[in-house]
N, C-alpha and C positions, 0 to 999 in steps of 0.2 A: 961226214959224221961217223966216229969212232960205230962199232959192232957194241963194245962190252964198257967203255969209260964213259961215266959220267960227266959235266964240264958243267962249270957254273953256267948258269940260264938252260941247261937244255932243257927243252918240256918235257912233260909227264908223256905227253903221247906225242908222236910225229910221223903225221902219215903224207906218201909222195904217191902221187900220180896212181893211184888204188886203180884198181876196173876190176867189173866180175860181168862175165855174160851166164845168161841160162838161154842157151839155144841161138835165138834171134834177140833175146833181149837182152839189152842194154840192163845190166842192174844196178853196178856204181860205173861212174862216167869217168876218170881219171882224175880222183877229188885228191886235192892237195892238201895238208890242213895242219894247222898247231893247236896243242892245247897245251895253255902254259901249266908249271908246275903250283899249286896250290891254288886252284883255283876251282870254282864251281860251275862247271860248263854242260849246256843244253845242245844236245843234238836233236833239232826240230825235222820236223816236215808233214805233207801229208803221208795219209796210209798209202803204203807201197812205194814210201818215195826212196828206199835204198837204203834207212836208216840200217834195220837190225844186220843186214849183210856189212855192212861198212865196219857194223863193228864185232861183227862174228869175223872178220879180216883182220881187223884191229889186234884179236884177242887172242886168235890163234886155232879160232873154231873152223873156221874154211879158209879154202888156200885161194889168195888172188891170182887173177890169169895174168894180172900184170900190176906193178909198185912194190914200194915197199913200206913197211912200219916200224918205228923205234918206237920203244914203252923204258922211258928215263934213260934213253942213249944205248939201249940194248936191241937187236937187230929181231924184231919176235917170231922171224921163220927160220935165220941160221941157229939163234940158239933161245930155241924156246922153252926150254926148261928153265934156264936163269930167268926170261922175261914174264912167264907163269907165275914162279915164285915172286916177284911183287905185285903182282895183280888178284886182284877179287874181284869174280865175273856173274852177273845173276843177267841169265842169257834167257832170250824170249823162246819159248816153245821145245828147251833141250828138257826130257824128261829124267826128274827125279828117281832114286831108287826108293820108290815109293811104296815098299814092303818092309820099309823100317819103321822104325818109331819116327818123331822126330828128332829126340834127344837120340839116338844112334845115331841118326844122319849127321849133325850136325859134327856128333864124335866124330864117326868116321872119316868126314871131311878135316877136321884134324890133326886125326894121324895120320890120314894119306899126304899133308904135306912135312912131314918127318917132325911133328911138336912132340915133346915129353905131352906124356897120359897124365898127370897130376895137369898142368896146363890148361890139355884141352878140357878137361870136366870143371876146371873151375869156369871158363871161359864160354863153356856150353852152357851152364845155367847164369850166367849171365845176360847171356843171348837171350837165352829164353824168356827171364824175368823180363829186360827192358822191351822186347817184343812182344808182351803178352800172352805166351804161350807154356807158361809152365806147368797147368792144367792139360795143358793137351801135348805136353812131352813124350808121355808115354803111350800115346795113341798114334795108330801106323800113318803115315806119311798119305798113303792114297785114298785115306776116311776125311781128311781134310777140307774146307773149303778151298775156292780156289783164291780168296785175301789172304787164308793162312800158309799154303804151298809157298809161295808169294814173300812172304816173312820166312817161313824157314827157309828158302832160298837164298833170302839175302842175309840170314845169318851161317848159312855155309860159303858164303863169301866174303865175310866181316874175320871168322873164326884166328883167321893167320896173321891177324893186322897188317893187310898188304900196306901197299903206299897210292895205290892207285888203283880206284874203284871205277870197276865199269856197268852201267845199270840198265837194262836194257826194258827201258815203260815200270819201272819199278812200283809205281801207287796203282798199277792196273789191280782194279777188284778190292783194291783195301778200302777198309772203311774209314771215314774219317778221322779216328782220335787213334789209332793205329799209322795214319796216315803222316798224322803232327807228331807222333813220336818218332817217326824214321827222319820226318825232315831234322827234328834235332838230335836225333843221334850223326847225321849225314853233316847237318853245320858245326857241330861239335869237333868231327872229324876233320873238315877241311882247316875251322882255329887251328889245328896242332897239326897241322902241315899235309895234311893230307890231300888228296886230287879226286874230286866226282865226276863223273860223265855220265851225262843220265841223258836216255834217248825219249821222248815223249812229243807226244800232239796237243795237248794241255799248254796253250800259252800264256794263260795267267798263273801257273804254279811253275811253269820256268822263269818268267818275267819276276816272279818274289823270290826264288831262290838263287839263280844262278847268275853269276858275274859276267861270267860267258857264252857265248851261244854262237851255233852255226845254224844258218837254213838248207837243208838240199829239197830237193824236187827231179824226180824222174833220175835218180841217180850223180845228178848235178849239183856243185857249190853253188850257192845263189849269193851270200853272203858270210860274214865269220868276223865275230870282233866281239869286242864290250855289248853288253844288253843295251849302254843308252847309242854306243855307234851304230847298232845293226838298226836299232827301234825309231833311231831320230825322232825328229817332235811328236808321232803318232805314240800308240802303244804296240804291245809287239807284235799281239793277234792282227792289227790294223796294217802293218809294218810286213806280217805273213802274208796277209790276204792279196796284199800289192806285188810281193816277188813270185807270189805261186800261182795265183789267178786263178781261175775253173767256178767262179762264185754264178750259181745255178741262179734261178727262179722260180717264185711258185706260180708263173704261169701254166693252166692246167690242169690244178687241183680246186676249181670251185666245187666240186663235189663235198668238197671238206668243210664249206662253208655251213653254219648248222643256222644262222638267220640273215 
């Protein structure tokens, strides 16, 4: 696969034989994986199952010990500057410059990717209108709840109109009618040719939204296809519970029993 040409069919993202250790442990396992271009695709698993590393690798946030990633046929570690510039990333747990407003943040991200200033400020209150936040544009970034952080993050990753979104638990802490407006700004976006990857545990809000979906566990590919190939006759939660396994008991807690 070409470093920098694109080629009809390549996908939006192309990751080969990924691994990341921390210490003794195993974090991604050597996951191989395609996500095609225009498509709405779920990266599931449980917690700690390797998601947000996979795609902190993906994106350009930490360096794999081993594979490699194309993002639209671009190599995203020999040249990541091109492969940045179509990407919009709302990463789990990277901390905001949360001494701003939001409305500066939102600028700032912006102009940090070289847009004319008339641009971003039409484009910033934009953001802020269809995300509910125009009210609290002028209020610094770290007075925020943590749904609103949340939103302004993924409107500093909307700002540039990448081509390819990567969303790392994106509805964590949002409230629900904030929650129905991202998913259609997020379906809106893929109509007009766009690419979502959204990592989550929630497999009834993958299962309505996304086309696509991969399972991992423990750093491992378990599955990857179409929502109704991975899901077959079950539903997906049903479909998870079967490739990950670990389903506990309440044997033990009769204390809980109140008659």
């Amino acid at each position: 696969m070409s470093n920098s040409i694109e080629e009809p069919g390549t996908p939006a993202l192309s990751i080969r034989s990924l691994g990341k250790r921390f210490g003794e442990k195993v974090a991604v396992n050597g996951i191989s994986l395609d996500v095609p271009a225009g498509s709405f695709f779920g990266l599931v698993g449980p917690n700690g199952a390797g998601k947000t590393t996979t795609l902190s690798m993906a994106t350009g946030l930490l360096r794999p010990d081993a594979g490699q990633v194309w993002l639209n046929g671009i190599d995203v570690w020999a040249e990541p500057l091109k492969a940045k510039a179509a990407m919009g990333v709302l990463a789990d747990g990277v901390r905001l410059f949360d001494r701003l407003s939001g409305r500066q943040l939102v600028t700032y991200s912006g102009l940090l990717r070289g847009m004319d200033r008339a641009t971003v400020v039409e484009r910033t209150e934009d953001l802020l209108r269809v995300l509910d936040l125009e009210d609290a544009g002028a209020k610094l970034v770290v007075d925020y709840s943590a749904g609103m952080a949340k939103k302004i993050a993924l409107a500093t990753a909307l700002i540039h109109s990448p081509r390819v979104l990567v969303l790392d638990e994106p509805f964590e802490a949002v409230d629900p009618v904030s929650a129905a407006n991202i998913r259609e700004i997020l379906t809106d976006y893929v109509t007009h040719g766009g690419t979502v990857i959204v990592s989550s545990h929630v497999m009834d809000l993958v299962q309505r939204m996304c086309s696509h979906v991969a399972v991992i566990a423990e750093g491992n590919l378990l599955a990857a296809g179409t929502v109704d190939q991975v899901r077959g006759p079950v539903s997906l939660e049903e479909r998870f519970v079967q490739l990950v396994g670990g389903r506990g008991n309440s044997e033990g807690l009769s204390w809980l029993h109140t008659s």
